[in-house]
N, C-alpha and C positions, 0 to 999 in steps of 0.2 A: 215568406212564412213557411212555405212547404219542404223551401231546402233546409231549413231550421227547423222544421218536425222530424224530417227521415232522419238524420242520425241518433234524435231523442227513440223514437218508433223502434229503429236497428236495433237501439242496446237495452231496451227494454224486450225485445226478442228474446235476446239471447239469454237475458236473466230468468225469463218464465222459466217455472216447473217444469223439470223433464215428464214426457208425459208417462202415466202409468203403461205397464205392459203386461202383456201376457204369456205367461213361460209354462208349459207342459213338461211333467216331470214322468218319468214311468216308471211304474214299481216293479212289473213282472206281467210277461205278455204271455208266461206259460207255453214256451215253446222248447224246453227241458222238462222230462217226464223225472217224478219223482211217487215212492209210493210207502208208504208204512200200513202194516196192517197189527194185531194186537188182542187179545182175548181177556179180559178181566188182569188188564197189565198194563205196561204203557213201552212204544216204542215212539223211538225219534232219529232221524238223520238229516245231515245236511250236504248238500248237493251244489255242484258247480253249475250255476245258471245262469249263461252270455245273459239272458235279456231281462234277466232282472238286476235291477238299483244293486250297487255293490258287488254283483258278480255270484252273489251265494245265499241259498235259500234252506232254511232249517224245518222241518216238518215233523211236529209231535201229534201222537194220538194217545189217550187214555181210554181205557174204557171197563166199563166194572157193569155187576147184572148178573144173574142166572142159566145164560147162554154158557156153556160150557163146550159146546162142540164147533162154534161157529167163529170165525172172525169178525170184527171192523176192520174194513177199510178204507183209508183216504190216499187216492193218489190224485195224481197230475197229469194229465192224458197234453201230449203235445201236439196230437196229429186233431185233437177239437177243441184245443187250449182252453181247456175247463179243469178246476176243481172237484170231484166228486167223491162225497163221502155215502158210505152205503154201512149199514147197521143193522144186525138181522135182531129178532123178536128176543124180547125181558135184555136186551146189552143198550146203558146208556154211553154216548161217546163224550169227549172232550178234546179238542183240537185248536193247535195253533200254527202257524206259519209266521216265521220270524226274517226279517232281510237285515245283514251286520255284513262288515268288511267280510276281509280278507277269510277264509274260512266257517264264516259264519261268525266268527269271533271277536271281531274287531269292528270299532266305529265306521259307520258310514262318511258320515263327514259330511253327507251331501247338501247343499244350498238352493233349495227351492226357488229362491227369487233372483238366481245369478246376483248378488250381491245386493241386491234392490229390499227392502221391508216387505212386507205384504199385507195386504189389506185383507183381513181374514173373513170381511160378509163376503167376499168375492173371490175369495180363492177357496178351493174344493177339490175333495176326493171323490175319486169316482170309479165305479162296476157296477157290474149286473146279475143278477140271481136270476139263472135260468131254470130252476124247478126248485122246488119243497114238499114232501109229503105232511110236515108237522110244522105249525110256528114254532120260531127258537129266536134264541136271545143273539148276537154277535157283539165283538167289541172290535177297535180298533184304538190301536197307542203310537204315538209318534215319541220318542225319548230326544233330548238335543244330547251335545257333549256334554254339558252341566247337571247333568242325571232329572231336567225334569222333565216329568211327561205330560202330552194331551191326550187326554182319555173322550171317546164318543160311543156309547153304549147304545143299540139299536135291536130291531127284531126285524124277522124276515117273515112276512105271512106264508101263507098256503096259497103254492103257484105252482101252476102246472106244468110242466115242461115242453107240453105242444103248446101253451103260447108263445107271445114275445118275450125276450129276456124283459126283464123286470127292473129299469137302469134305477142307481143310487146315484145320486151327485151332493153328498154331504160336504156344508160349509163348516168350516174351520172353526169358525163365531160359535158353531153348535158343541164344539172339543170343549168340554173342562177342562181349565187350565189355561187355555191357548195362547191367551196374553202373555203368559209367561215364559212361555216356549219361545225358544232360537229357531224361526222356517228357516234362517239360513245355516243352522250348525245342527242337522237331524243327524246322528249316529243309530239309532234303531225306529225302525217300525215293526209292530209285530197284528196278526188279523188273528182271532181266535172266537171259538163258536162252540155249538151243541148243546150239552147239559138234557137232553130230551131222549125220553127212551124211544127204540126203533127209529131217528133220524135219518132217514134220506135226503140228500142236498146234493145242488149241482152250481157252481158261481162260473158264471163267464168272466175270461180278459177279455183286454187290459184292467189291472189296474194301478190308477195315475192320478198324480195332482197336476192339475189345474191350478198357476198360481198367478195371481194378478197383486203386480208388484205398485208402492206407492214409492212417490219422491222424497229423496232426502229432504230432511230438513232443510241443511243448507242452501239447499234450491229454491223454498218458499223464502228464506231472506232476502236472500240477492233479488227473486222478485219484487218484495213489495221496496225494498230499497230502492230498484232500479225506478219503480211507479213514484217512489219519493221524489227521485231528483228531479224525473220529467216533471212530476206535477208542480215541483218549485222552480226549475227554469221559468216553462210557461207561465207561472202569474209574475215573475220577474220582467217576463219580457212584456207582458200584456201591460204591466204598471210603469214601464217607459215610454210608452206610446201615448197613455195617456199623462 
């Protein structure tokens, strides 16, 4: 009986579900300084950046308000790989940072789950907000190739910057839309904030998904198939014995 289970055993192995896994994506570790600044105007450029997704990072700022002497500005500091944006009094900002191909311009293309689905309660974005003088609003957009997007709209409280950074690890499940979205055919992400007059903000890298990939379909057939045969072998064999 047992040398007539192990090959049933063996190929019922091999039919299981491959097991889920988990694949770290990185958007941008902020170790390319970038910086725009802007007065009741709007500037934007985009930068060649090794260690962000796609190689190229787009940085706009708007800002409108009664400050007529003074700048916003948002740069990219490489040497404390943070984000900071700095706002002086009656100027509100608005900001984005956008990651695309080649120039900024072009699809990403990138495949979050190395070819795998993903299981989106358990796959997540993640950073940390190392200070804020004002609560504000932020969003975050994943686009695929098929132009549609996950949208996750969030706020950032009042944090102080001599504490700890302040980590985010937002699930996927929480994006509108998400279901709809291709994780594995992402051409744009884009992060954008402000809206608050006087705004001071500072976000720490990395930021990365976390993507915890599910099995093919195909994989659950062959499984339960494979449990099919064995389970009908063995009452065939049980029912010649008796």
């Amino acid at each position: 009986m047992k040398k007539f289970l192990l090959p049933l055993l063996a190929a019922a192995l091999l039919a299981a579900p491959v097991q889920s896994a988990q694949v770290t994506n990185l958007i941008d570790k902020f170790t390319t300084s970038q910086s725009v600044s802007t007065n009741n105007s709007s500037a934007t450029n985009t930068v060649t950046a090794p260690s962000a997704i796609g190689g190229f990072r787009t940085m706009s700022l708007t800002t409108a308000g009664d400050n007529l002497d003074e700048d916003t500005s948002l740069f990219i500091s490489s040497t404390t790989q943070r984000l900071t944006l700095n706002t002086p009094v009656d100027s509100t900002p608005n900001f984005q940072l956008k990651w695309g191909g080649a120039n900024g311009n072009t699809g990403l293309g990138v495949d979050f789950g190395a070819g795998q689905p993903l299981d989106l309660f358990t796959s997540y974005l993640s950073f940390s907000l190392r200070g804020t003088d004002i609560p504000s609003d932020f969003a975050w957009q994943f686009t695929d190739s098929a132009g549609n997007t996950a949208t996750y709209n969030g706020s950032f409280p009042v944090h102080s910057s001599t504490s700890a950074a302040l980590p985010f690890a937002i699930s996927f499940d929480s994006f509108a839309n998400a279901g709809a979205v291709n994780w594995n055919a992402i051409d744009y992400i884009v992060f954008s904030g402000g809206g608050q007059e006087d705004l001071d903000m500072t976000v720490n890298a990395p930021f990365q998904v976390v993507a915890s990939t599910v099995p093919e379909p195909g994989t659950w057939v062959l499984f339960v198939a494979g449990l099919a045969v064995a389970t009908f072998v063995l009452r065939r064999r049980a029912a010649h014995r008796h």
